[in-house]
C-alpha positions in Angstrom: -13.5 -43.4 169.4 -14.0 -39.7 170.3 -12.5 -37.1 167.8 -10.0 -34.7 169.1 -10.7 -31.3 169.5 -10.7 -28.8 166.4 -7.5 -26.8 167.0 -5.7 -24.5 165.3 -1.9 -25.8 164.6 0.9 -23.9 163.7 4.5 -24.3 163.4 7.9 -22.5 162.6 10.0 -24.4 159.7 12.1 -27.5 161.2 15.2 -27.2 160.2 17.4 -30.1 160.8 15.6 -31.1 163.9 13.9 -34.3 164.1 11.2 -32.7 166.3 8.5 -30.6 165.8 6.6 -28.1 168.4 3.5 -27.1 166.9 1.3 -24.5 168.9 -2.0 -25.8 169.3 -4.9 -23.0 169.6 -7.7 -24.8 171.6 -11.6 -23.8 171.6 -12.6 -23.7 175.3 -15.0 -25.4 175.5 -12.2 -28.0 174.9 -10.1 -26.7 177.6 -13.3 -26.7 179.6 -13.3 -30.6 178.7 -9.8 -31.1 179.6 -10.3 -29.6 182.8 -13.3 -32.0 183.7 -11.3 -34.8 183.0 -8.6 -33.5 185.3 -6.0 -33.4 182.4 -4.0 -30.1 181.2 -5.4 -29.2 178.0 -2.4 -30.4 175.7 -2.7 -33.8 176.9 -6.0 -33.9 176.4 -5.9 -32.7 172.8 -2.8 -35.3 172.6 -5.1 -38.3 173.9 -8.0 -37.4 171.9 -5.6 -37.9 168.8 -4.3 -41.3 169.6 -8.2 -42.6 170.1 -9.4 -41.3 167.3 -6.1 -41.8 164.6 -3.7 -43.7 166.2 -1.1 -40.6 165.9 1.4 -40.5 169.2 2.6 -37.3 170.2 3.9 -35.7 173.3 2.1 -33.1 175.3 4.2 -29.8 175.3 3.6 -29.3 179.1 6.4 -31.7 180.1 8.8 -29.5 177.9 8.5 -26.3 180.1 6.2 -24.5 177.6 5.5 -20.7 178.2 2.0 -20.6 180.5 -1.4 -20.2 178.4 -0.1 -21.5 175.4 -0.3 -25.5 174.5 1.8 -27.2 172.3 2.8 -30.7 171.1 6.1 -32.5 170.1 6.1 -34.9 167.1 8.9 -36.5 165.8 9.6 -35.9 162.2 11.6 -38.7 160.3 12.5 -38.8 156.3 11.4 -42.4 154.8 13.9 -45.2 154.8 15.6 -44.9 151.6 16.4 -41.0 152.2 18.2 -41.8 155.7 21.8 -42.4 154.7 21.2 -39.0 152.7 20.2 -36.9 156.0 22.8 -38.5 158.3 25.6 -38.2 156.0 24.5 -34.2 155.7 
C-alpha cells in the first residue's frame, strides 16, 4: 500500500460532538498528485489513509468546506464500557 501524504492536522477541542473536522495542510506536490488522479485533494489524502492503515474517514469537501482549505470528518466514539456514562450526560 502507498502511504498517505505528510499533512499537517489540526483541530479545535470536540466538545460533545461525536465528530471531528480536522484541517488538513497538504504539501503540493500532494495536491499536485490528487489532481493527476482526478480526485479533490481531501479525498485523496482520505484514500491514501484507508490503503495504507485501514482508518475511514470522510473527505471534508462533501460538507461545504470554505474553498482552499481541506479537511476530514472522523467520528469520535468513547469505548464500550464508558457509553451509558456519555448518553446519560
Amino acid at each position: 500500500p502507498s502511504t498517505p501524504p505528510a499533512a499537517q492536522v489540526s483541530c479545535n477541542p470536540v466538545e460533545g460532538a461525536l465528530y471531528a473536522f480536522p484541517r488538513i495542510t497538504l504539501p503540493a506536490k500532494a495536491i499536485e498528485a490528487a489532481e493527476k488522479a482526478g480526485k479533490s485533494p481531501d479525498l485523496y489524502y482520505c484514500l491514501q489513509l484507508l490503503d495504507a492503515t485501514g482508518i475511514v474517514v470522510v473527505p471534508g469537501s462533501g460538507f461545504g468546506q470554505a474553498p482552499g482549505t481541506f479537511h476530514f470528518r472522523t467520528t469520535i466514539l468513547p469505548p464500550p464500557e464508558k457509553m451509558q456514562q456519555v448518553t446519560s450526560e
